[in-house]
KEKE-3310 file (N, C-alpha, C; in steps of 0.2 Angstrom, whole numbers, plus 5000, padded with zeros to 4 digits):
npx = (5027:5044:5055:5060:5058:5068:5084:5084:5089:5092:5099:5101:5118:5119:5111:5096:5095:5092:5078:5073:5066:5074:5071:5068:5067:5066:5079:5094:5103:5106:5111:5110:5094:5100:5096:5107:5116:5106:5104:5110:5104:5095:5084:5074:5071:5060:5058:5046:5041:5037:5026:5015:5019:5029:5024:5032:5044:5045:5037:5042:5052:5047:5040:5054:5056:5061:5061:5052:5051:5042:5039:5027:5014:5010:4995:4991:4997:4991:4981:4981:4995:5002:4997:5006:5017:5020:5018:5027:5032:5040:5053:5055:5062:5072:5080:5079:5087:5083:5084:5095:5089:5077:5073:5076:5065:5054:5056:5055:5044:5037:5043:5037:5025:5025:5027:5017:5008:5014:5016:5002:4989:4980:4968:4959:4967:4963:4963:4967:4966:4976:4976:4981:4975:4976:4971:4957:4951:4959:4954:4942:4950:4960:4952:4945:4955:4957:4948:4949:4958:4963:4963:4964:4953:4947:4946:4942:4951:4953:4961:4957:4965:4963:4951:4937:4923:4910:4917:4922:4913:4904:4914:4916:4905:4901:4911:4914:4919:4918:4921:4931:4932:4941:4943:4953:4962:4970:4983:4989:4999:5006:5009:5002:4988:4987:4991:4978:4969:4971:4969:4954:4956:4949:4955:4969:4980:4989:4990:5000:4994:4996:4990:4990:4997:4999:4993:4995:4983:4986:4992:4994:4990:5000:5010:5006:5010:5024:5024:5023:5031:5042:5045:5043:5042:5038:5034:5038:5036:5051:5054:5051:5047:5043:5031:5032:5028:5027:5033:5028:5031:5039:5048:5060:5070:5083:5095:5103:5107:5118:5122:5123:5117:5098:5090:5077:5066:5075:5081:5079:5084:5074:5060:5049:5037:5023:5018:5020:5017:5013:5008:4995:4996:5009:5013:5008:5017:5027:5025:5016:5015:5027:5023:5026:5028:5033:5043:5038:5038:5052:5056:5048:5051:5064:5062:5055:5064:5073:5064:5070:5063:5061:5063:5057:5059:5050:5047:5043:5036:5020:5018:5018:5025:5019:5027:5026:5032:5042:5039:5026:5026:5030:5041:5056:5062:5071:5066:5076:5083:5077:5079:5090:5095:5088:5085:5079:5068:5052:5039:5025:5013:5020:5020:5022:5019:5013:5006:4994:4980:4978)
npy = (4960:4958:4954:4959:4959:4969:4970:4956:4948:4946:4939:4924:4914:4902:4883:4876:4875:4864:4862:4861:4852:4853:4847:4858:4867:4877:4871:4875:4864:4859:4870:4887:4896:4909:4925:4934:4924:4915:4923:4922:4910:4900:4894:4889:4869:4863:4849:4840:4836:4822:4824:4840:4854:4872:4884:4896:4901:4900:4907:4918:4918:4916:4932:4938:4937:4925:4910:4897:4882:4866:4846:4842:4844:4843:4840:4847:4860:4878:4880:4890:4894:4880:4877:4886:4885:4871:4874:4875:4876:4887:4883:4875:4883:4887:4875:4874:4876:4891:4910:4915:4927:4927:4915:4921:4932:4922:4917:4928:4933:4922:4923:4934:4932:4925:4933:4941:4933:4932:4944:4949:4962:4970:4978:4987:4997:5016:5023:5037:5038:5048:5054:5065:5068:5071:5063:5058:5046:5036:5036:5026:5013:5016:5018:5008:4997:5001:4999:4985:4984:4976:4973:4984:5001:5012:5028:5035:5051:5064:5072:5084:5088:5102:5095:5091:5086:5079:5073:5061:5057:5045:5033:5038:5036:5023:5018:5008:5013:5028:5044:5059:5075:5088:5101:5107:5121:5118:5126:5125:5119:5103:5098:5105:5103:5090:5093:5100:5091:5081:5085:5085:5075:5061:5051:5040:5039:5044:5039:5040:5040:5034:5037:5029:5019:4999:4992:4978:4970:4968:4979:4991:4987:4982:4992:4998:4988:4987:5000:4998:4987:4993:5003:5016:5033:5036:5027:5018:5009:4999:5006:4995:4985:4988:4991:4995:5002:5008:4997:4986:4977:4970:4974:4969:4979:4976:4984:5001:5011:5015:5003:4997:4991:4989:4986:4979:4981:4991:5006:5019:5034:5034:5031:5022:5033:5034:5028:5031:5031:5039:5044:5054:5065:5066:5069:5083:5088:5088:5095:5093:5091:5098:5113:5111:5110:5098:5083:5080:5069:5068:5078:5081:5069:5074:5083:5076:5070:5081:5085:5076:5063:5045:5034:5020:5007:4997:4979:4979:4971:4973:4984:4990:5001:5011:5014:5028:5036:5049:5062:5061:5059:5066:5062:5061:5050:5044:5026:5017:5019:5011:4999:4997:4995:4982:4967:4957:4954:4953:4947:4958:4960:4956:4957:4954:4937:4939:4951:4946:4945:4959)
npz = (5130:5133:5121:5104:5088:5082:5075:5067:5057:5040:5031:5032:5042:5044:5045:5050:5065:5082:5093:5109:5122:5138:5150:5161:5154:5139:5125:5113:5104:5117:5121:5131:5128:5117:5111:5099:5097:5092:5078:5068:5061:5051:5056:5069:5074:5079:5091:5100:5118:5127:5133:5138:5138:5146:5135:5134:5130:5118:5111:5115:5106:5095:5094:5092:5081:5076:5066:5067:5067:5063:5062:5065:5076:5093:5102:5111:5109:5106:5090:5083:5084:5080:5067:5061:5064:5059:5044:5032:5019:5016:5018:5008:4997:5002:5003:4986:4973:4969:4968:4980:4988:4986:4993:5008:5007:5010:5021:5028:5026:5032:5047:5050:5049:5063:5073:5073:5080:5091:5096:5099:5102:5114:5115:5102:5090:5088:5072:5061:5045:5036:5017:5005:4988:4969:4960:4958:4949:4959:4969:4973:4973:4984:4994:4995:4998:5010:5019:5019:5031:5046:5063:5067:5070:5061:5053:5037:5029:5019:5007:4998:4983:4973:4968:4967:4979:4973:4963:4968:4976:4973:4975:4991:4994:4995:5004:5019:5030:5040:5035:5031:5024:5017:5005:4995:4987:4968:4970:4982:4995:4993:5006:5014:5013:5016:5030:5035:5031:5041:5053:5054:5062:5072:5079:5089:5085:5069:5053:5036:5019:5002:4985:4978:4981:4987:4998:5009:5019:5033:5036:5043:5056:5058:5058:5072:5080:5078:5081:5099:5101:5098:5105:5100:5092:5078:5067:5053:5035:5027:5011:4999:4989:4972:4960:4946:4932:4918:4912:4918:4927:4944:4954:4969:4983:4991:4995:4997:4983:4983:4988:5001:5017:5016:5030:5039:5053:5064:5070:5063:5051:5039:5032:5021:5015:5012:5022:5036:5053:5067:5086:5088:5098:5097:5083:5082:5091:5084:5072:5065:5044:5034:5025:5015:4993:4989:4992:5006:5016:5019:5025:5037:5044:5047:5054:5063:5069:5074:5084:5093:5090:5092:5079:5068:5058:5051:5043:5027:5019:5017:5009:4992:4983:4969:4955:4942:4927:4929:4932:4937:4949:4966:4972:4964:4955:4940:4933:4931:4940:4950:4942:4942:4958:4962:4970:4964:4951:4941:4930:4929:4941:4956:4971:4990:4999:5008:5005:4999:4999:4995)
capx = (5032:5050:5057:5057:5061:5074:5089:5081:5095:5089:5100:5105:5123:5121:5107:5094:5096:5087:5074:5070:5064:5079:5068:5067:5066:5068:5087:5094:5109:5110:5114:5103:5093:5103:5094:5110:5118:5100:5100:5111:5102:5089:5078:5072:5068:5056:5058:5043:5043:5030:5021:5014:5028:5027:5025:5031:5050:5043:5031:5048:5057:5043:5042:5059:5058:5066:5058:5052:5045:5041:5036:5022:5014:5006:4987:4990:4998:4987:4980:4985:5002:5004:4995:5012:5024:5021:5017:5034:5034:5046:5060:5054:5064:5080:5084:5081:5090:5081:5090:5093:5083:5069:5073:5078:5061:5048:5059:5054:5036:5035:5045:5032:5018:5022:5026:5010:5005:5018:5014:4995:4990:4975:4962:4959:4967:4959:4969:4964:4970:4977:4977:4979:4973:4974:4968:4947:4949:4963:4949:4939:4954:4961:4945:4945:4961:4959:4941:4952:4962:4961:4966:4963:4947:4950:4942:4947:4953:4950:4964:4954:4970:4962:4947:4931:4919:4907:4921:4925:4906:4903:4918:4915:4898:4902:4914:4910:4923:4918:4927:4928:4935:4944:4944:4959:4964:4976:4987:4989:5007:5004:5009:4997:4984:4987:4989:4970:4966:4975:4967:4949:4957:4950:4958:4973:4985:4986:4994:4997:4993:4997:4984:4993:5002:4997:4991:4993:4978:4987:4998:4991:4990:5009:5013:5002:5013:5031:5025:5023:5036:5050:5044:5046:5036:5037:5037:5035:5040:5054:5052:5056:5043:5043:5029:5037:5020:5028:5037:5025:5036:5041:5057:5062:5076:5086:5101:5103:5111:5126:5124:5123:5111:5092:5086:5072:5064:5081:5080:5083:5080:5073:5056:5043:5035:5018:5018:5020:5011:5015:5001:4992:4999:5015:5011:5007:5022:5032:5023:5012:5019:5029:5018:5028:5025:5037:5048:5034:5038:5059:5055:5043:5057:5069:5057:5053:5073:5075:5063:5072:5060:5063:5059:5057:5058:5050:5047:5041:5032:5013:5017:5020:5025:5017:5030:5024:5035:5045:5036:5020:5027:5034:5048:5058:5069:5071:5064:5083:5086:5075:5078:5099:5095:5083:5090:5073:5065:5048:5035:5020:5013:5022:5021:5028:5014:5008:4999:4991:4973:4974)
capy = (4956:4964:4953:4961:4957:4974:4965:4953:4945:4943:4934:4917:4912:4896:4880:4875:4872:4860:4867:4854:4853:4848:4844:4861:4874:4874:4873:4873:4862:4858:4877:4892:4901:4915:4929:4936:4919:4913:4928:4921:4903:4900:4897:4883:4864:4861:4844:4839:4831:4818:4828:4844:4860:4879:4887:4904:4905:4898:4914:4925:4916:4920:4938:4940:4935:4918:4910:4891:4875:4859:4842:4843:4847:4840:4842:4854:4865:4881:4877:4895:4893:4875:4879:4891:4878:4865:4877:4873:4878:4892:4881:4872:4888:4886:4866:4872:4884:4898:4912:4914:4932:4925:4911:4924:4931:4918:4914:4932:4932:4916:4925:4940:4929:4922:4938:4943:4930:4934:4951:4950:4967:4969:4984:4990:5005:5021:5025:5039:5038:5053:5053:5068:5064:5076:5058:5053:5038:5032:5035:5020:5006:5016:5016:4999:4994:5006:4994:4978:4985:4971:4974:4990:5003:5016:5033:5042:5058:5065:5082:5083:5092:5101:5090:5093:5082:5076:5069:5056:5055:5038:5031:5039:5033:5016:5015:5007:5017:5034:5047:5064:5077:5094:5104:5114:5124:5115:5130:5122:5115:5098:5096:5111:5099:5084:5098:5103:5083:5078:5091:5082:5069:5060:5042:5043:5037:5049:5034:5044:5033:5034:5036:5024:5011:4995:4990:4971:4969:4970:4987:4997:4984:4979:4997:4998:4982:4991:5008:4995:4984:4997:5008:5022:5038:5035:5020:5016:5001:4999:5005:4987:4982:4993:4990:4999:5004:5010:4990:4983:4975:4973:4973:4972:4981:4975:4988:5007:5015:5016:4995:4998:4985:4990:4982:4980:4981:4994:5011:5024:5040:5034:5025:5023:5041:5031:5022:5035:5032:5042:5047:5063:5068:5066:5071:5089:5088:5088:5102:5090:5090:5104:5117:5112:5105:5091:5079:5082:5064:5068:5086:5077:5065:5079:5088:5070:5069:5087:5088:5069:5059:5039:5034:5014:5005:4988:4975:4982:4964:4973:4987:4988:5008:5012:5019:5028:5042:5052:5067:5061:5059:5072:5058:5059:5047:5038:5022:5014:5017:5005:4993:4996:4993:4977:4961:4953:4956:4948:4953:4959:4962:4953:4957:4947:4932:4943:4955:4939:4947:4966)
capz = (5129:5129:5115:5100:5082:5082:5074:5062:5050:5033:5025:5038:5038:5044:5045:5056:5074:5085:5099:5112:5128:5143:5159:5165:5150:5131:5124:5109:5102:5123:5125:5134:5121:5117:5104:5097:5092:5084:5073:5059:5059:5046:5061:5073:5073:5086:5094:5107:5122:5126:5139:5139:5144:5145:5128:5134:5128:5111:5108:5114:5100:5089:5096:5092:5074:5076:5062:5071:5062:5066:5055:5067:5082:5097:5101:5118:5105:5103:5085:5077:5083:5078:5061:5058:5064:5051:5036:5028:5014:5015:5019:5001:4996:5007:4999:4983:4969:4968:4973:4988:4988:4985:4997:5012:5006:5011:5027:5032:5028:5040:5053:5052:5052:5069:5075:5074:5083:5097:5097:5098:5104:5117:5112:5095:5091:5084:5068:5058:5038:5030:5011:4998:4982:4963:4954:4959:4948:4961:4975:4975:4974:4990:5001:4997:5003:5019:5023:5020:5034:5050:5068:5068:5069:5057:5050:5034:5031:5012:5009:4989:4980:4966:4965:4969:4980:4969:4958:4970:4980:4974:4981:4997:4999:4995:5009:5025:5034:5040:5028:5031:5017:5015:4998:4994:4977:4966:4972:4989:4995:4996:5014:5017:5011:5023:5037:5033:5033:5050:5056:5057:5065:5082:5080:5094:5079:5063:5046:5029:5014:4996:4985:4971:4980:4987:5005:5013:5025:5040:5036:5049:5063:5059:5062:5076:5082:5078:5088:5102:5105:5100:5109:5093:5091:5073:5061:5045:5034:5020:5003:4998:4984:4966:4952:4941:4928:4912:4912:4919:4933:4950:4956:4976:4983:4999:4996:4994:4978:4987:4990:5009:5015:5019:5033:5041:5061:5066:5070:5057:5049:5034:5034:5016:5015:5012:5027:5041:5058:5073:5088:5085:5100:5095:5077:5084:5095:5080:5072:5058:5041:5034:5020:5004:4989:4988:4998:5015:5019:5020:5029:5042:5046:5049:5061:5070:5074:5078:5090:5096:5090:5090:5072:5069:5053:5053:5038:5022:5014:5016:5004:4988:4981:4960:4952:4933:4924:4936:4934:4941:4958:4970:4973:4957:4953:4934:4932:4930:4948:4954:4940:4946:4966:4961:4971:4961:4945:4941:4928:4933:4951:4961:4979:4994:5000:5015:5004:4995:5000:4993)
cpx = (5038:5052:5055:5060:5067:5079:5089:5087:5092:5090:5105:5111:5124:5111:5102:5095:5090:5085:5072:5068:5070:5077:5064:5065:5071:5076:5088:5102:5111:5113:5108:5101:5095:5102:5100:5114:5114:5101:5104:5109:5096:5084:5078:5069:5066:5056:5053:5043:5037:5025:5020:5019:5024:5031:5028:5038:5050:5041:5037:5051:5054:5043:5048:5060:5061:5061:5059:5047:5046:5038:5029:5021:5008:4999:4985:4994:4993:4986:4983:4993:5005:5001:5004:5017:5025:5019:5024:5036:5039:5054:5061:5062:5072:5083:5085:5086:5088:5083:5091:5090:5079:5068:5072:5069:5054:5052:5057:5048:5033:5038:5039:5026:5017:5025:5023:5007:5006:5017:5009:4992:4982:4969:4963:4960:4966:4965:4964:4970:4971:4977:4973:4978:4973:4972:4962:4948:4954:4958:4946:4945:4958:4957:4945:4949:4959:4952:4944:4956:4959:4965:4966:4955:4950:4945:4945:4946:4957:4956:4961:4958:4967:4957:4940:4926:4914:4911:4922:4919:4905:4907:4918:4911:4896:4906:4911:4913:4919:4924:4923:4934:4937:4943:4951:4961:4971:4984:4991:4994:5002:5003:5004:4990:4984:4988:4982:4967:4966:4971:4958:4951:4954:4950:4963:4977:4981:4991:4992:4996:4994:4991:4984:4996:4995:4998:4990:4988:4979:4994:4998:4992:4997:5012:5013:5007:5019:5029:5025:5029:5044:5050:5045:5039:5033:5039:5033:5038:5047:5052:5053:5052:5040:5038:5029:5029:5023:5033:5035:5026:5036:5046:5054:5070:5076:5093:5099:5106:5116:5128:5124:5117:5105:5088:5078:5072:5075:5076:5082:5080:5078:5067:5054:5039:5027:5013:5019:5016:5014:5006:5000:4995:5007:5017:5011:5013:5028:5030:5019:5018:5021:5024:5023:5025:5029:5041:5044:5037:5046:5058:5053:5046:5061:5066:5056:5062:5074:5069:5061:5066:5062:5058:5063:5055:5054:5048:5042:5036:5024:5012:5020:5019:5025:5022:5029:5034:5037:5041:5030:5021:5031:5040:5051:5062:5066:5071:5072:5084:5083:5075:5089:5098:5090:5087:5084:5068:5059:5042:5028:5018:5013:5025:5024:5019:5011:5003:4995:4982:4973:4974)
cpy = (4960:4960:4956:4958:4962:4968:4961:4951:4943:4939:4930:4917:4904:4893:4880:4872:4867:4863:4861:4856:4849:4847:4850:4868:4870:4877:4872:4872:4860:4864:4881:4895:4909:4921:4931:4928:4916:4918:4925:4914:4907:4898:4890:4878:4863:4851:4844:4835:4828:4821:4836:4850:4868:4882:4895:4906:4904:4904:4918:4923:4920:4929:4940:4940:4928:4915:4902:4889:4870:4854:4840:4844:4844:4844:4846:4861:4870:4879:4885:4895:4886:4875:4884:4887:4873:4868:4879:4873:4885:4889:4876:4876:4890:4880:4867:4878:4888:4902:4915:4922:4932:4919:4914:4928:4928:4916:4921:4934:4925:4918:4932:4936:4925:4928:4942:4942:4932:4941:4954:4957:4964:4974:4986:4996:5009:5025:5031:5039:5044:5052:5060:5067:5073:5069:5057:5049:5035:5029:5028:5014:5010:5016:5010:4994:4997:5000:4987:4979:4979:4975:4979:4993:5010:5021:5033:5048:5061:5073:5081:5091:5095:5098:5091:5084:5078:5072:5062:5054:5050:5034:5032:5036:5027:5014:5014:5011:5026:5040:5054:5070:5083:5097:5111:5114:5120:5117:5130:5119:5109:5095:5098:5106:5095:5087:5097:5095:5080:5083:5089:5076:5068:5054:5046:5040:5043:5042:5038:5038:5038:5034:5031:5021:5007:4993:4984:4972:4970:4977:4992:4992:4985:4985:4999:4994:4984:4997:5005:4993:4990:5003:5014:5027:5036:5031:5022:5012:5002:5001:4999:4985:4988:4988:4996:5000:5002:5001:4986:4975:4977:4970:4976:4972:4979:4980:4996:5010:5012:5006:4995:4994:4993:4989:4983:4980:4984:5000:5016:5031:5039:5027:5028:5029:5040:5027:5026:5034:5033:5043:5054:5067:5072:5071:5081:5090:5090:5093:5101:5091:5097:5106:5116:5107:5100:5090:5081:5077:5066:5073:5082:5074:5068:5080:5087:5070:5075:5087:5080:5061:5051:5036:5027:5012:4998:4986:4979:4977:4966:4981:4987:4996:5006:5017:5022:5032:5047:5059:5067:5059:5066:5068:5056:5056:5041:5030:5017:5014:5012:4998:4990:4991:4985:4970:4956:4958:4952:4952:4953:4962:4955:4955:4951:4944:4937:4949:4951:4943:4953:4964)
cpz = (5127:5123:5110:5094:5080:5082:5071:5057:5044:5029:5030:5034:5038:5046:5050:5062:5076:5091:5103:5119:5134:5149:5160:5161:5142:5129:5117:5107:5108:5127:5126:5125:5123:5111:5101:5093:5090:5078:5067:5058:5053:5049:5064:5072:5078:5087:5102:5111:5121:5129:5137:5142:5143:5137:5126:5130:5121:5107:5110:5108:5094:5089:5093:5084:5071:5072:5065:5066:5066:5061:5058:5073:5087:5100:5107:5118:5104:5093:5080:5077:5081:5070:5058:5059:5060:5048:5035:5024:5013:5014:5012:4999:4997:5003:4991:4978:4967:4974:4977:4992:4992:4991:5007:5011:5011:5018:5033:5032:5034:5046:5053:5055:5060:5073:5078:5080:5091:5102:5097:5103:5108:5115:5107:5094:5087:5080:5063:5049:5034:5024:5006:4993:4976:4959:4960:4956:4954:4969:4978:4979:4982:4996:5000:4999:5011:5023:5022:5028:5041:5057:5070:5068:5066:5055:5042:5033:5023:5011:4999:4985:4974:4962:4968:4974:4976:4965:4962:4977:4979:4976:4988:5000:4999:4999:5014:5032:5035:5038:5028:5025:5019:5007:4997:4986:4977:4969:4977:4989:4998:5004:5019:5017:5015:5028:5039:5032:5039:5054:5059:5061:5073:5084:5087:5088:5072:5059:5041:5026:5009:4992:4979:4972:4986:4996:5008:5020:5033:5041:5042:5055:5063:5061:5067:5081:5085:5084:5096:5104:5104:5104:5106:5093:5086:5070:5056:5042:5028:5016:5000:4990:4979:4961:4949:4931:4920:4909:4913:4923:4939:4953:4968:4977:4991:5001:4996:4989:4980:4987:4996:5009:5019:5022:5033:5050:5065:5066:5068:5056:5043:5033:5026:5017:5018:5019:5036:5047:5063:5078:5087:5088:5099:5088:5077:5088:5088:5073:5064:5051:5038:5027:5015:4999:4988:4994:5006:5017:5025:5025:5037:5045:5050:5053:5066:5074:5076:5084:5095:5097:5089:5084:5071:5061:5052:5044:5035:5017:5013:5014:4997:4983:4971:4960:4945:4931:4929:4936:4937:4949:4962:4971:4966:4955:4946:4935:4933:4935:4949:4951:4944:4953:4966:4964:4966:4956:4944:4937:4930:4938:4952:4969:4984:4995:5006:5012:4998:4994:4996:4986)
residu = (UNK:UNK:UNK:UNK:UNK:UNK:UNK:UNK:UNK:UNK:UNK:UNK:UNK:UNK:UNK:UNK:UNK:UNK:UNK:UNK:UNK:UNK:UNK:UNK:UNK:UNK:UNK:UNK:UNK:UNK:UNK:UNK:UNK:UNK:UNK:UNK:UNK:UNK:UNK:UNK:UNK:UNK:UNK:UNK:UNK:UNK:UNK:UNK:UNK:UNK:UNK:UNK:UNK:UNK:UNK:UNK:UNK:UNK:UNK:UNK:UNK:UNK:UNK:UNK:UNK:UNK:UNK:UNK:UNK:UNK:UNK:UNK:UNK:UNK:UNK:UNK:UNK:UNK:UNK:UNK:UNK:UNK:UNK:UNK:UNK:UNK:UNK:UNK:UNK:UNK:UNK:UNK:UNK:UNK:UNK:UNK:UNK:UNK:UNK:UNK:UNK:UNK:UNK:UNK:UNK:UNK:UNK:UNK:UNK:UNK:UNK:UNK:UNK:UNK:UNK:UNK:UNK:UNK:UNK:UNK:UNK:UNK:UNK:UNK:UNK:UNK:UNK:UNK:UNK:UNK:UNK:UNK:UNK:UNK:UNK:UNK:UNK:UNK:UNK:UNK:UNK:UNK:UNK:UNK:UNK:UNK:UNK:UNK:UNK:UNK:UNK:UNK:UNK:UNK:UNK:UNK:UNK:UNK:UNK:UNK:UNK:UNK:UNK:UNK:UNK:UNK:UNK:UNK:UNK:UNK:UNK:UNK:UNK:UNK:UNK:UNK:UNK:UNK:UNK:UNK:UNK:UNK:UNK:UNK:UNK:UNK:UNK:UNK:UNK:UNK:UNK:UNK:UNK:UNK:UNK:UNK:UNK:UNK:UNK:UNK:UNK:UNK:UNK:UNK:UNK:UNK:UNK:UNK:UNK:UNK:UNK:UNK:UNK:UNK:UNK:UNK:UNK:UNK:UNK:UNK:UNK:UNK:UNK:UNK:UNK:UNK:UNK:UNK:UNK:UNK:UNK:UNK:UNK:UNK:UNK:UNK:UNK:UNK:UNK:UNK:UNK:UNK:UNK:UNK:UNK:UNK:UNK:UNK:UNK:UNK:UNK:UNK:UNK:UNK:UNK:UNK:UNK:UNK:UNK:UNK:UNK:UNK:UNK:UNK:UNK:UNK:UNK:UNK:UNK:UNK:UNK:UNK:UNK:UNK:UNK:UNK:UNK:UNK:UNK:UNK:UNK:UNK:UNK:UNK:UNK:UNK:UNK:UNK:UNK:UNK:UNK:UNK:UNK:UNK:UNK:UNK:UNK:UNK:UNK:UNK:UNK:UNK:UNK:UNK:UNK:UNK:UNK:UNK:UNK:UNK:UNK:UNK:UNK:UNK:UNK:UNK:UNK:UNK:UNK:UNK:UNK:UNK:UNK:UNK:UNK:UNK:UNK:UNK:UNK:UNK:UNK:UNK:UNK:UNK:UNK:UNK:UNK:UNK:UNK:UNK:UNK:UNK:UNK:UNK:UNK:UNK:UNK:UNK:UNK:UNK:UNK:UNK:UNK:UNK:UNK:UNK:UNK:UNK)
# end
């Protein structure tokens, strides 16, 4: 399907429109559907005929992110896509005064979720998961997100920074995933390390992972999805969602420092570090990650644009980056930046509703 959601407006300027059927194809408001003037609606109201029609320009809507409802849906309606059509409660969110954030928010996890549907991929595709680790207690809870993973078929791929096998063997052998390991001295540039990982790869996809943030169930497929329809060597999703440790809060950000927005589903130089998935081929094309001990994600990036790689940003709602004390990250930025860039405060973990499952 060429429709893509590239473009996505986050924050509508104007209401619902009407979606109906005029004899011969579906219009809206009596006009052709035109994706550039949908994009600043708050999203379509499906009006059905009494008969049966062709559902295809609908699923491009979806495709495209046009976020489509309905008060309900007739019985020669597919049932998963009439099941998305009346779940309506996002627009709960739109009527009432909670701020419009949070309202923009739930209007873009219901435009994802039919997305999905629109974008339904056909063979499963062979992802291998990089992730270097200096913490073994972090082990477990990430092989357990990596085997939540859906829509994909997946390996892992262990770079053990500093860390012996044995420290993190029962979480190995508890996975259901096949999980293959490296050992390298603390001494080791951490890039060097997820080199020496990527390296047993024989997925046709390489995705880094974090070994301390938080993974929605479908993060891998939706990347999977993004490398597709934008046709991008490289994606990866927003930084968007901060639990902030030492606070024990989580803020999401929609701007950058500077206040410049931060979309989503555009093509940038600046994807979540965590969230990286290129093919192997490619991956190798671009000469893997570079051997230092900090900033490999930022470096990596540069490498991908210097040798003209097309690099794809899509929706960030199915991770959720742990931030503690800045010194335990290689990305060091004070805890006050991300409470500054915050368009939403909330305490606790609070994720967006699409990683409802990890």
């Amino acid at each position: 399907m060429s429709v893509t959601p590239c473009g996505f407006t986050r924050t509508p300027e104007k209401g619902l429109a009407r979606l109906h059927w005029a004899g011969s194809g579906w219009e809206v408001e009596g006009g052709p559907l035109d994706l550039p003037a949908l994009r600043p609606l708050l999203g379509l109201e499906i009006e059905w005929p009494d008969a049966p029609v062709p559902l295809a320009a609908l699923l491009e809507q979806a495709a495209a992110g046009v976020p489509l409802t309905a008060a309900h849906a007739p019985p020669w309606v597919p049932a998963d896509l009439a099941t998305l059509l009346t779940d309506r409660g996002w627009l709960g969110h739109a009527a009432d005064k909670t701020p419009r954030s949070l309202s923009d928010l739930r209007r873009e996890e219901h435009s994802v979720r039919l997305r999905r549907l629109a974008h339904a991929v056909g063979a499963t595709p062979q992802v291998s998961i990089v992730m270097a680790t200096k913490r073994p207690g972090l082990a477990g809870v990430a092989l357990a997100q990596m085997e939540r993973q859906r829509g994909v078929e997946a390996e892992v791929l262990l770079g053990l920074h500093g860390v012996a096998f044995e420290q993190v063997r029962e979480a190995v052998e508890s996975c259901s995933l096949p999980v293959k390991w490296v050992e390298a001295p603390e001494s080791t540039p951490f890039g060097e390390v997820l080199n020496r990982a990527a390296g047993l790869a024989s997925g046709d996809y390489l995705a880094k992972w974090d070994d301390d943030d938080w993974y929605g169930p479908r993060h891998l497929a939706d990347l999977f999805m993004a490398l597709g329809y934008a046709q991008a060597d490289v994606v990866g999703t927003t930084a968007e969602f901060f639990y902030l440790e030492p606070l024990k809060a989580t803020i999401r950000r929609t701007t950058f420092a500077s206040g410049a927005s931060y979309p989503s589903e555009v093509y940038a130089d600046h994807v979540a570090g965590g969230t990286i998935m290129t093919s192997r081929a490619k991956f190798r094309e671009i000469g893997g990650f570079p051997g230092l001990p900090r900033a490999v994600d930022l470096e990596f990036l540069k490498a991908a644009q210097k040798a003209e790689a097309r690099i794809y940003r899509t929706h960030g709602l199915g991770y959720v980056l742990r931030r503690g004390l800045s010194a335990d990250h290689t990305w060091q930025l004070p805890l006050a930046h991300f409470v500054k860039v915050a368009a939403n405060q909330w305490r606790g973990f609070r994720p967006s509703l699409l990683m409802k499952a990890a």
